[in-house]
VMD Tcl script that builds the backbone (N, CA, C; Angstrom):
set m [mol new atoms 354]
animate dup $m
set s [atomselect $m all]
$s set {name element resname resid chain x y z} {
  {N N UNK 1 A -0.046 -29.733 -68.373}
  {CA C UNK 1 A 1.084 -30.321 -69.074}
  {C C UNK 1 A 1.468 -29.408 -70.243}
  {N N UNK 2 A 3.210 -29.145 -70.403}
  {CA C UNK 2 A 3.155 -27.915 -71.457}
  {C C UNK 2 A 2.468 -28.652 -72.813}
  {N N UNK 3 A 2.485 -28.038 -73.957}
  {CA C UNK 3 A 1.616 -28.328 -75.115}
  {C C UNK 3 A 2.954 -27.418 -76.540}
  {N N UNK 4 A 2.426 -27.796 -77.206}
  {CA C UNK 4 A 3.691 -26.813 -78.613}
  {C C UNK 4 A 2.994 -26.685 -79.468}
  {N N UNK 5 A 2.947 -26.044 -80.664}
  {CA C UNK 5 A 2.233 -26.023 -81.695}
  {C C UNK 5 A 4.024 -25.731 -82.804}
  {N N UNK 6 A 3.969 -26.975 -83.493}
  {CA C UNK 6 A 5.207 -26.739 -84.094}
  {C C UNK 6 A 4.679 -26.715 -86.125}
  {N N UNK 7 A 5.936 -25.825 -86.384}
  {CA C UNK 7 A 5.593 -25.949 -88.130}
  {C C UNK 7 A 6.836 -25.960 -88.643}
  {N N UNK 8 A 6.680 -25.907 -90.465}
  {CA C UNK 8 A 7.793 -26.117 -90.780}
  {C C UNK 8 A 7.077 -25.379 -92.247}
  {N N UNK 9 A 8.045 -24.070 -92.432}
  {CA C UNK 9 A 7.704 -23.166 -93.984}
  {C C UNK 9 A 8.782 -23.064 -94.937}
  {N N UNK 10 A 8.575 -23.109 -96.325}
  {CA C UNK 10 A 9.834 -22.927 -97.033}
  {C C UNK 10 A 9.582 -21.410 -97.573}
  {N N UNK 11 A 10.336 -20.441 -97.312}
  {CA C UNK 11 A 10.947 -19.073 -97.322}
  {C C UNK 11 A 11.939 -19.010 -98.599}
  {N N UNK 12 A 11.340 -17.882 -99.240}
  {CA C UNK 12 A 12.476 -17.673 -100.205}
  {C C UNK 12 A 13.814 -17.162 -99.863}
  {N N UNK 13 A 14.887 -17.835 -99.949}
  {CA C UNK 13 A 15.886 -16.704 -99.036}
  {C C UNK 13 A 15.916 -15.453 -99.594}
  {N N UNK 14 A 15.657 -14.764 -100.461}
  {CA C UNK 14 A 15.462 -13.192 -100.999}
  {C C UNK 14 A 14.592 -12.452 -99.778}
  {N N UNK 15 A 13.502 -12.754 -99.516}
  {CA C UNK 15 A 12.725 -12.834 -98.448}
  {C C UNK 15 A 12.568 -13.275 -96.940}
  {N N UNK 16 A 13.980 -13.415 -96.466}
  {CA C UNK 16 A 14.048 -13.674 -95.608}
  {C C UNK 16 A 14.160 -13.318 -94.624}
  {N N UNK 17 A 14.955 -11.715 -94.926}
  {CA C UNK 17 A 14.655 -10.638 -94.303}
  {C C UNK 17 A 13.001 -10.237 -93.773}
  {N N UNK 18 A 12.407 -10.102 -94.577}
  {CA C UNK 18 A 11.284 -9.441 -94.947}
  {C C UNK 18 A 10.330 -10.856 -93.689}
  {N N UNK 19 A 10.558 -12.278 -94.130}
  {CA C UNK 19 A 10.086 -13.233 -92.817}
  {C C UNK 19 A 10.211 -12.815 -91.804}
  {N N UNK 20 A 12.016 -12.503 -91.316}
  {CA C UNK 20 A 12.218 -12.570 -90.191}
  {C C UNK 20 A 11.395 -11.696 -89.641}
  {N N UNK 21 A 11.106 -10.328 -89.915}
  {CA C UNK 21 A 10.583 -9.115 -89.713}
  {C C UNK 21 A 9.085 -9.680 -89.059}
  {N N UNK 22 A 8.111 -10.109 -90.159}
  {CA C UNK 22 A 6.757 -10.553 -89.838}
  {C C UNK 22 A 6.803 -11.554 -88.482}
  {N N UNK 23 A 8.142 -12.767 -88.858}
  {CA C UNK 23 A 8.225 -13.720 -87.330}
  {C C UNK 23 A 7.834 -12.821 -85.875}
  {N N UNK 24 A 8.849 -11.737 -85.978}
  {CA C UNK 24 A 9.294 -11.183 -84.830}
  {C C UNK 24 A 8.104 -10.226 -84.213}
  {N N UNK 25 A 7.056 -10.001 -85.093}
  {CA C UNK 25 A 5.893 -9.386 -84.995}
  {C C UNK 25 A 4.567 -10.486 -84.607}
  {N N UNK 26 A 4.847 -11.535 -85.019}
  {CA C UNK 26 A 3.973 -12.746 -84.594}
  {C C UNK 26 A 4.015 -12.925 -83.521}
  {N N UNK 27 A 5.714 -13.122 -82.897}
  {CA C UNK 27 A 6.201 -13.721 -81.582}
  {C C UNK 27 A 5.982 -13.173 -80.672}
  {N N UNK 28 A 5.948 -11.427 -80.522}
  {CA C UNK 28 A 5.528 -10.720 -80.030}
  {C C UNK 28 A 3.558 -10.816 -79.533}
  {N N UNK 29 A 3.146 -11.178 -80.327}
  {CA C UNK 29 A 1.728 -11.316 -80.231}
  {C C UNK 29 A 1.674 -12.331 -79.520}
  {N N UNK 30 A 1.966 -13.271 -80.040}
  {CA C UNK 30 A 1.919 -14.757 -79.583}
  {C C UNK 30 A 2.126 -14.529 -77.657}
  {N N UNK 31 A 3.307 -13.849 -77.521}
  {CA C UNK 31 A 3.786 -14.133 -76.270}
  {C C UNK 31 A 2.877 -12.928 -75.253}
  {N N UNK 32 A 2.459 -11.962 -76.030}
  {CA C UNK 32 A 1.226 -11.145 -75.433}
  {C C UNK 32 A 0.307 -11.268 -74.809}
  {N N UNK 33 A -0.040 -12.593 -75.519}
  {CA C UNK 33 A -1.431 -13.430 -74.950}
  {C C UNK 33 A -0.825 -14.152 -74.234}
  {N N UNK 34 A 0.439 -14.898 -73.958}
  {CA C UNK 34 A 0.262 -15.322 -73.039}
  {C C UNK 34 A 1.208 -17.117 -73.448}
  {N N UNK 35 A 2.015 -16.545 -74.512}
  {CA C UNK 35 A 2.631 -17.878 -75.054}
  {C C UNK 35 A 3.908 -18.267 -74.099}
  {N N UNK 36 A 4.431 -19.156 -73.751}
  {CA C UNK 36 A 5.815 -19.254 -73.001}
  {C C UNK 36 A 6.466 -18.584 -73.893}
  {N N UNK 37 A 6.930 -19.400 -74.707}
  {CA C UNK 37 A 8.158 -18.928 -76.088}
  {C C UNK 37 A 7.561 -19.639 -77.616}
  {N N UNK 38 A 8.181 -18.368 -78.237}
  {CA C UNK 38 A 8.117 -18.392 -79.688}
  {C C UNK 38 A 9.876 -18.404 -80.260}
  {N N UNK 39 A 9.823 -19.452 -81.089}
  {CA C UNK 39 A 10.981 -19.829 -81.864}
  {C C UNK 39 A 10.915 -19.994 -82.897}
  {N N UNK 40 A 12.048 -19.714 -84.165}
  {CA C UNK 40 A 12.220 -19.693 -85.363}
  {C C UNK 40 A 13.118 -19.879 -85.653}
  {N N UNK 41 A 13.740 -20.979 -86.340}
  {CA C UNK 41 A 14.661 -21.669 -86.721}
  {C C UNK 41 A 15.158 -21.325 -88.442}
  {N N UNK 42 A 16.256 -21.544 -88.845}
  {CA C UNK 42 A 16.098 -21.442 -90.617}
  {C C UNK 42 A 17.358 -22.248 -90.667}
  {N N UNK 43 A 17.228 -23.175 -91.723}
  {CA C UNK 43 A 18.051 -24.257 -91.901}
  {C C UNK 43 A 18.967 -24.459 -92.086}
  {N N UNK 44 A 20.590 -25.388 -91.439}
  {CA C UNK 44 A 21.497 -24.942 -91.756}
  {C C UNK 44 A 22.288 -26.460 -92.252}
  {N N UNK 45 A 21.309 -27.453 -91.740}
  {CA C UNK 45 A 21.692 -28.891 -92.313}
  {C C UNK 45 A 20.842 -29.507 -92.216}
  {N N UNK 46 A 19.929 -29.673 -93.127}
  {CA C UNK 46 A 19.014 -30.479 -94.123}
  {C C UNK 46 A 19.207 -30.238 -95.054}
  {N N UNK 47 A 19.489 -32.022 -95.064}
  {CA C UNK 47 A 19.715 -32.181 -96.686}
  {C C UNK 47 A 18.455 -33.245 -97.322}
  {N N UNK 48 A 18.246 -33.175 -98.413}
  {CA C UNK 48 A 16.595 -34.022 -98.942}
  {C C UNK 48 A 17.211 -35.571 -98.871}
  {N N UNK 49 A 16.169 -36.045 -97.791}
  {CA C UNK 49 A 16.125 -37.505 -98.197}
  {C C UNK 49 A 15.968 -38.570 -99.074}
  {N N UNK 50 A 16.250 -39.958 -99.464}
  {CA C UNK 50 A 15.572 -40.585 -100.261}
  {C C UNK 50 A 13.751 -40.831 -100.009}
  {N N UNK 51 A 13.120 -40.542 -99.219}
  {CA C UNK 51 A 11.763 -40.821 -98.594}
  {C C UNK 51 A 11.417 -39.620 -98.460}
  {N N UNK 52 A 12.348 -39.291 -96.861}
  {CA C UNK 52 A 11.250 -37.984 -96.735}
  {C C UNK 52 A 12.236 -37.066 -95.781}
  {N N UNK 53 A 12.264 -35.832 -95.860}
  {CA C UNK 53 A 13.087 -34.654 -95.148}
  {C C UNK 53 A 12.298 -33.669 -94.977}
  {N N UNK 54 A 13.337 -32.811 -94.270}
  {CA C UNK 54 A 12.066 -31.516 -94.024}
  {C C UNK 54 A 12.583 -30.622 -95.618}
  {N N UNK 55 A 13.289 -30.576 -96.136}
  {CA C UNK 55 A 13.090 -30.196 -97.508}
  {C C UNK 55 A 12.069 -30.742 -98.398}
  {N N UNK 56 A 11.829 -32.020 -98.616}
  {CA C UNK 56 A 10.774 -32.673 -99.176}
  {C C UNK 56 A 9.525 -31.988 -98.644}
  {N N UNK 57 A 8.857 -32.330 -97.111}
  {CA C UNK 57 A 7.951 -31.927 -96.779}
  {C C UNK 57 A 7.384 -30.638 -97.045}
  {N N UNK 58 A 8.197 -29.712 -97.457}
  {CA C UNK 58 A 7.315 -28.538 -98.007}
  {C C UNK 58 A 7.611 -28.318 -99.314}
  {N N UNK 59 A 8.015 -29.231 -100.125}
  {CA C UNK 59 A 8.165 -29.282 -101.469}
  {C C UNK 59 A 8.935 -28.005 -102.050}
  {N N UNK 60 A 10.020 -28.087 -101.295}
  {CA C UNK 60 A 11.184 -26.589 -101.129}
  {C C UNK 60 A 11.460 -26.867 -102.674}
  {N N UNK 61 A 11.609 -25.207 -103.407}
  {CA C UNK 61 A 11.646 -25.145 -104.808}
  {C C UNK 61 A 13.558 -24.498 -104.816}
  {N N UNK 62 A 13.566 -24.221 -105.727}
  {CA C UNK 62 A 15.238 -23.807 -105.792}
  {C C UNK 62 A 15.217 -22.385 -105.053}
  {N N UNK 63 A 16.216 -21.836 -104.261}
  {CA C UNK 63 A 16.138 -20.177 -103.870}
  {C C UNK 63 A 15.289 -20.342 -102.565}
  {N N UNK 64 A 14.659 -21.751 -102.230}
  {CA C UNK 64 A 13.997 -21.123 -101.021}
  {C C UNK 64 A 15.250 -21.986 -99.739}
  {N N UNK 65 A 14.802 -21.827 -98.285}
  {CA C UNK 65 A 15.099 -22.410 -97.244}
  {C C UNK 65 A 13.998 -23.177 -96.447}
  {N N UNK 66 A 14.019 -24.049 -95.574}
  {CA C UNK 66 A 13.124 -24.347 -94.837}
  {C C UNK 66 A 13.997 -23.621 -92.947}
  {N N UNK 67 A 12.616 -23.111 -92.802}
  {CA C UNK 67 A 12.214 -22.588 -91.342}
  {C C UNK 67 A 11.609 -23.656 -90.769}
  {N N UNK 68 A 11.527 -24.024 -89.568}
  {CA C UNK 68 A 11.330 -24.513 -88.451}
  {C C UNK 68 A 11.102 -23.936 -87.353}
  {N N UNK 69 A 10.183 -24.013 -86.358}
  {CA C UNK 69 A 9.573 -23.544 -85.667}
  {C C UNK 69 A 8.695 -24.174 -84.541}
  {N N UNK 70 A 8.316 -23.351 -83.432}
  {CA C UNK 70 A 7.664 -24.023 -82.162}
  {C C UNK 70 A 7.194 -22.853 -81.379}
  {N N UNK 71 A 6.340 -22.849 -80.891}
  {CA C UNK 71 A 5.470 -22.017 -79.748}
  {C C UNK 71 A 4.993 -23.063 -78.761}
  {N N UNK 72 A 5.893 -22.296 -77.264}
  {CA C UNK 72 A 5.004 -23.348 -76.288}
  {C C UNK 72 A 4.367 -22.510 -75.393}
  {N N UNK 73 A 3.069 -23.565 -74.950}
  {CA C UNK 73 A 2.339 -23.220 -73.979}
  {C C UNK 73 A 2.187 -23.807 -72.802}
  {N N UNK 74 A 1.200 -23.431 -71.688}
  {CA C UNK 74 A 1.550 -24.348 -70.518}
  {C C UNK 74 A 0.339 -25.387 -70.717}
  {N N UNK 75 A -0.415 -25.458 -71.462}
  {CA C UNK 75 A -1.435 -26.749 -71.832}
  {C C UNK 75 A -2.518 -26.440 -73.122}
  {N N UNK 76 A -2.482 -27.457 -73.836}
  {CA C UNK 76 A -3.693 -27.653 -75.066}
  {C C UNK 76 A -4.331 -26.270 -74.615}
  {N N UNK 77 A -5.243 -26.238 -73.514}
  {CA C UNK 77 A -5.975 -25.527 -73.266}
  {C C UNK 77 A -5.748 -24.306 -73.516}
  {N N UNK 78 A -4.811 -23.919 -72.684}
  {CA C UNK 78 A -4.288 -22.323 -72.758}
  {C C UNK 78 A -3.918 -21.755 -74.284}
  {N N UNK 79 A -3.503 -22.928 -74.920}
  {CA C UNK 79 A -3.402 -22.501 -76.220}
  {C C UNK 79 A -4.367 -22.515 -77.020}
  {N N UNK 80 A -5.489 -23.384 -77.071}
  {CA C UNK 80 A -6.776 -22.748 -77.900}
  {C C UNK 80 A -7.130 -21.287 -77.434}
  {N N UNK 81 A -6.728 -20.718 -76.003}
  {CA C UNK 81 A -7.204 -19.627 -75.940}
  {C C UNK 81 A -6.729 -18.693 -76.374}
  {N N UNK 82 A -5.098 -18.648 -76.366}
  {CA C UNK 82 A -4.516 -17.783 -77.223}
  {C C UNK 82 A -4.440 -17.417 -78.338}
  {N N UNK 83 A -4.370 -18.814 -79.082}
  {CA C UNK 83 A -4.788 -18.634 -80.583}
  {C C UNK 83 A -5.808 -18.167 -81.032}
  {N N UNK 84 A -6.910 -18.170 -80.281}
  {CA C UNK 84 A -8.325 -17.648 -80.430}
  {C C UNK 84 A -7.579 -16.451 -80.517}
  {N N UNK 85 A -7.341 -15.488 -79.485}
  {CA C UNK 85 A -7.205 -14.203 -79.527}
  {C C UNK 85 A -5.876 -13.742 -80.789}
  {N N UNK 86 A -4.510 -14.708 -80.728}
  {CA C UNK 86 A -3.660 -14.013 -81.990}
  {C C UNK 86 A -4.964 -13.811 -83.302}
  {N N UNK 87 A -5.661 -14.865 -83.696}
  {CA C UNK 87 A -6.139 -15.192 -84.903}
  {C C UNK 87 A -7.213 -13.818 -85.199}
  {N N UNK 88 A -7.537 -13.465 -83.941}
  {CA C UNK 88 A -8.621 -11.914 -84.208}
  {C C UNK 88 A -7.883 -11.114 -84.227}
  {N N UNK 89 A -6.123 -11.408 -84.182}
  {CA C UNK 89 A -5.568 -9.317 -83.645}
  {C C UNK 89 A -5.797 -9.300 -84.896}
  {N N UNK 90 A -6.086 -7.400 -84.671}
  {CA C UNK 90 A -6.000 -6.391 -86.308}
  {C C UNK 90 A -4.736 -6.684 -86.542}
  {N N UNK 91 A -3.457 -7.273 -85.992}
  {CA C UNK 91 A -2.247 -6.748 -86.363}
  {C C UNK 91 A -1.560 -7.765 -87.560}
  {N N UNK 92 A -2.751 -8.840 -86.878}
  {CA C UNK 92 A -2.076 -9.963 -88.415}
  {C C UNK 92 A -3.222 -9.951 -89.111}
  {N N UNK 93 A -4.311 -9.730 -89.175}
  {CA C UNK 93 A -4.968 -9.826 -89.912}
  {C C UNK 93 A -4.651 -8.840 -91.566}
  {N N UNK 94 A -3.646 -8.295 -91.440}
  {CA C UNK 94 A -3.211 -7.727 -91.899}
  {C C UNK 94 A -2.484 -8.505 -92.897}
  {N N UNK 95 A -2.053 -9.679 -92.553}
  {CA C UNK 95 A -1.835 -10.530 -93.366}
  {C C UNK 95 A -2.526 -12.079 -94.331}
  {N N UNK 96 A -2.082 -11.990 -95.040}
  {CA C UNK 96 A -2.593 -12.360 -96.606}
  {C C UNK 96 A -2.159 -13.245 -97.328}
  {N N UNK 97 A -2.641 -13.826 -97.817}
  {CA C UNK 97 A -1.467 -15.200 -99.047}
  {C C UNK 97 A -0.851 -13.776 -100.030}
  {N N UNK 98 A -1.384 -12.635 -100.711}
  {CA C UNK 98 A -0.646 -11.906 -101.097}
  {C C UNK 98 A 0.502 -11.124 -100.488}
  {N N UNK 99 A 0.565 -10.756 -99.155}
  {CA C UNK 99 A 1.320 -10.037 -98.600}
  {C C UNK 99 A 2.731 -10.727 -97.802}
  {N N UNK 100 A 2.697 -12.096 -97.359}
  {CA C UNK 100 A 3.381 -12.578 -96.268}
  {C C UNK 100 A 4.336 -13.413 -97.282}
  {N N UNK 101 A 5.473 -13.465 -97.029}
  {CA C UNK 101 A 6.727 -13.491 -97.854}
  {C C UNK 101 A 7.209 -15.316 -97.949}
  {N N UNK 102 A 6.101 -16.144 -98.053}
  {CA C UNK 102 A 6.208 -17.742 -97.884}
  {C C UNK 102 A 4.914 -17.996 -98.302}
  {N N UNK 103 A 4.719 -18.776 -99.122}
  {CA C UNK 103 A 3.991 -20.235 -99.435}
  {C C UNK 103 A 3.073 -20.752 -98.317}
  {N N UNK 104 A 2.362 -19.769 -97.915}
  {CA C UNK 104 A 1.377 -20.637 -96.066}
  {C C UNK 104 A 0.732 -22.091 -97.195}
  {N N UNK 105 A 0.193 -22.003 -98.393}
  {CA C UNK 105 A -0.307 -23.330 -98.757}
  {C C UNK 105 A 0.908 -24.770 -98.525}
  {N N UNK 106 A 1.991 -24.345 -98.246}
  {CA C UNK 106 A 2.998 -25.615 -98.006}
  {C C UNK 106 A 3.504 -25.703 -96.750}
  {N N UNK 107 A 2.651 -24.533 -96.117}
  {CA C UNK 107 A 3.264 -24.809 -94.511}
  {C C UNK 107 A 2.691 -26.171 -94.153}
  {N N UNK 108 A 3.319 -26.778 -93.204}
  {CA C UNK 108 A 3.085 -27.591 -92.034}
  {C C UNK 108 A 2.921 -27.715 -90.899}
  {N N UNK 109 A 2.027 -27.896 -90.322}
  {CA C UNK 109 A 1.814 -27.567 -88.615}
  {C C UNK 109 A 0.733 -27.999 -88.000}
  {N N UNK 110 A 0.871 -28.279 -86.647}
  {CA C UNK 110 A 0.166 -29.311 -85.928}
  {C C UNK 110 A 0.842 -28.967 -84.143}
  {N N UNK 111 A 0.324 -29.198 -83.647}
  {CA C UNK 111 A -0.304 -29.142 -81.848}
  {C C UNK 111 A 0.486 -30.548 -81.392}
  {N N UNK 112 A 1.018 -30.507 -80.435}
  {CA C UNK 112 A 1.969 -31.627 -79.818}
  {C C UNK 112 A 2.399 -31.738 -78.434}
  {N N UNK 113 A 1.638 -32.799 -77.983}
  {CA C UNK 113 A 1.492 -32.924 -76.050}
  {C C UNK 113 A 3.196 -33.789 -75.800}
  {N N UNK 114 A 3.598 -33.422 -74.669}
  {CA C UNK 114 A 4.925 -33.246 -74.279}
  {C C UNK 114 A 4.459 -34.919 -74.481}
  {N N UNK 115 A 5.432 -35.900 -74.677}
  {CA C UNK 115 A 5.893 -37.441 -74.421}
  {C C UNK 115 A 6.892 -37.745 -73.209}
  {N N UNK 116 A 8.176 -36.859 -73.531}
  {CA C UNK 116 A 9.420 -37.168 -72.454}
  {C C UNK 116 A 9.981 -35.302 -72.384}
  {N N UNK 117 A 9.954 -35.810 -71.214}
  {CA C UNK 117 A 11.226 -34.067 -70.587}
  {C C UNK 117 A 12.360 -35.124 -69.719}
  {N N UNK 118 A 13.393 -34.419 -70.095}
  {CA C UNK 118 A 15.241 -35.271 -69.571}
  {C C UNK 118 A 15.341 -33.790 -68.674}
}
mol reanalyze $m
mol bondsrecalc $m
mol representation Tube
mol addrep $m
């Protein structure tokens, strides 16, 4: 059954360039091992709720955007295996809470088994 691993980061837009760049180097990995698809979204209507939005949820500061995002796989399974292997490449390990151009302490993200396909 496919499987997703979806998140949601707030990006400075100054830096957004500099995201997209690292995304496109992730996605690449990601899909190396063996991912269906890697997607990256950046926001073009969210607006903050009274409760709760995806602006709220990463406690978006002034100057940033929220990104959105999804990687699918063809099951839970296949994706612990991949991630096993992205999480050892030398190629991200390369990356750092100093180096990577977003807030990973306000990311959001979590693993998600299909419910409905139309």
């Amino acid at each position: 059954m496919p499987y997703v691993d979806g998140f949601i980061v707030a990006v400075p837009k100054k830096k957004l360039k500099a995201y997209a760049k690292l995304s496109k180097m992730a996605g690449k990995i990601w899909r190396e091992y063996g991912a269906l698809d890697y997607r990256e979204w950046v926001a073009d209507d969210v607006k903050p709720g009274k409760l709760t939005s995806f602006p709220q949820s990463v406690k978006l500061k002034s100057g940033e955007t929220v990104v959105f995002a999804w990687i699918t796989y063809k099951s839970r399974a296949q994706r612990d295996r991949i991630n096993a292997k992205v999480m050892a490449d030398p190629r991200l390990a390369l990356m750092n809470k100093d180096n990577v151009p977003f807030d990973a302490a306000r990311m959001i993200y979590g693993g998600f088994a299909q419910l409905v396909k139309v």
